[in-house]
N, C-alpha and C positions, 0 to 999 in steps of 0.2 A: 261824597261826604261834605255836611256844613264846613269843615275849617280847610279843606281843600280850595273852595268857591268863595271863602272871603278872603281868603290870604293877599290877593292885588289890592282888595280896597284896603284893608289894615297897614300893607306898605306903604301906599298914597298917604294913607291918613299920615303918617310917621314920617313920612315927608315932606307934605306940608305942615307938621308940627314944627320938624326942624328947622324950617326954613322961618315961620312967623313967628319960633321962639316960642308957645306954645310948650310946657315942658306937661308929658302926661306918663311917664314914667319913673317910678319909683325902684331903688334898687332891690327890693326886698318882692314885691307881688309883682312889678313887670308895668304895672296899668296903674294909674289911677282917673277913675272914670269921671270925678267931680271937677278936676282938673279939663279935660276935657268938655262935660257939658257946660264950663265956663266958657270957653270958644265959642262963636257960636260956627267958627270953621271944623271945627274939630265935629262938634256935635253934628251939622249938617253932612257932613261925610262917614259920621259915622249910622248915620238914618238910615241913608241910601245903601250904603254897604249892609246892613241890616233887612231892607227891604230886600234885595237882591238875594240875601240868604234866606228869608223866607218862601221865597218863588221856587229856591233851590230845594230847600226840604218839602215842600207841597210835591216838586217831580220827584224826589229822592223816596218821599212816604208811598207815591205809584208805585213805584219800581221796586220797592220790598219784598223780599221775602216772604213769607206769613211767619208770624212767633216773634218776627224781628225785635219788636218792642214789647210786647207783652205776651204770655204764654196762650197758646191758645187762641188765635185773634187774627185778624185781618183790619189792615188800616187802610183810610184810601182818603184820599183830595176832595173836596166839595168843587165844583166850577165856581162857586158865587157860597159867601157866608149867607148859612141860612136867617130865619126870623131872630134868633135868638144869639146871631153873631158865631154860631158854629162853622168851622171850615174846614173840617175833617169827620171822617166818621170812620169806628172802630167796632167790629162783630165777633164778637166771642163767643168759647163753646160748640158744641156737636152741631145743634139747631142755626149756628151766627145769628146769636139776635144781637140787638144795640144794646152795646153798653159806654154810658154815661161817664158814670164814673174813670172809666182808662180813654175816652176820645175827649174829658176836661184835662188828662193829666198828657196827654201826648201835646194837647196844643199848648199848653203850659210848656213844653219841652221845648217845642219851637220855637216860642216867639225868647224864652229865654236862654236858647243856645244859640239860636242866629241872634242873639244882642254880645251874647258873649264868644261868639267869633266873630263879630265887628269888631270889639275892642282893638284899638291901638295895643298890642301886645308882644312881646319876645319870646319867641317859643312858640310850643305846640300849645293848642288848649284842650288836650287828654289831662292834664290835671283841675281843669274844670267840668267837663261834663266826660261822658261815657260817650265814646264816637260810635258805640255800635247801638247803644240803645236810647243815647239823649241822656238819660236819665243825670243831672243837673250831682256837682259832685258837692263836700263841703265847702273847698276853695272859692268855686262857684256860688256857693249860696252864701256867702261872704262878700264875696266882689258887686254881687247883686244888690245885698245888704247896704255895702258901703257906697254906692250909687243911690240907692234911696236916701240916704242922707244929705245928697243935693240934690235930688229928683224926686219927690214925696210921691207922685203919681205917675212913677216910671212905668209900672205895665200898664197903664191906662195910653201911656205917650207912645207905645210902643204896638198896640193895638190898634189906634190910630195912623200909625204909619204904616203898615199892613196895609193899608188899604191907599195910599195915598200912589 
């Protein structure tokens, strides 16, 4: 599972916070991720630990079950994002033909729960996404929320590191 395979870099991150003074938690959410992308230690560690839970859920989306994430469905890893920046692909239905619409909302799932089990955090992050299905909780679309307000083109920056 993603928060299994972040959980060293999230330490690290936390510890080199405390060490450079860096403060990125708040008593109330656990995180605060603007704080953070103020760093540029903080942020640079938390990229990498993000990157590394991508690679994690790319073999975790192999290794599925079928239905896991959506009913009906089969998901699988791309080797190389295709023309159109796709790097999953999802078949649904008796026939498995391609659908679109559930392999944009799975990689939507990924790139934003391996960002939200990087986070510098206390605790589990089951009150941000769903660990069986991804599916992104409201705490979650908050915390993401409130990171866009120092990062305007956070899943752009985050898309980008994917690949890096």
């Amino acid at each position: 599972m993603i928060t299994s395979r972040a959980k060293p870099y999230s330490v690290l991150i936390s510890i080199i916070i405390s060490i450079t003074g860096t403060a990125v938690h708040s008593e109330s959410q656990g995180t605060n991720p603007c704080e953070c992308a103020a760093s540029k230690i903080c942020w640079t560690l938390l990229l990498s630990s993000y990157r590394n839970n991508t690679i994690s859920a790319r073999t975790e989306i192999e290794e599925a079950p079928k239905n896991r994430f959506f009913p009906d469905s089969d998901a699988s890893a791309l080797l190389k994002s295709d023309a159109h920046g796709n790097f999953l692909s999802v078949r649904c239905g008796p026939k498995r033909t391609v659908c679109n619409a559930e392999r944009d909302e799975l990689q939507k799932r990924v790139i934003y729960t391996s960002f939200l089990a990087a986070l510098p955090r206390k605790g589990s992050t089951d009150a941000l996404f769903n660990p069986k299905n991804w599916a992104v909780t409201g705490e979650g679309e908050n915390l993401i929320a409130k990171t866009r307000e120092c990062k305007p083109d956070l899943f752009l920056e985050l898309v980008e590191a994917m690949g890096k």
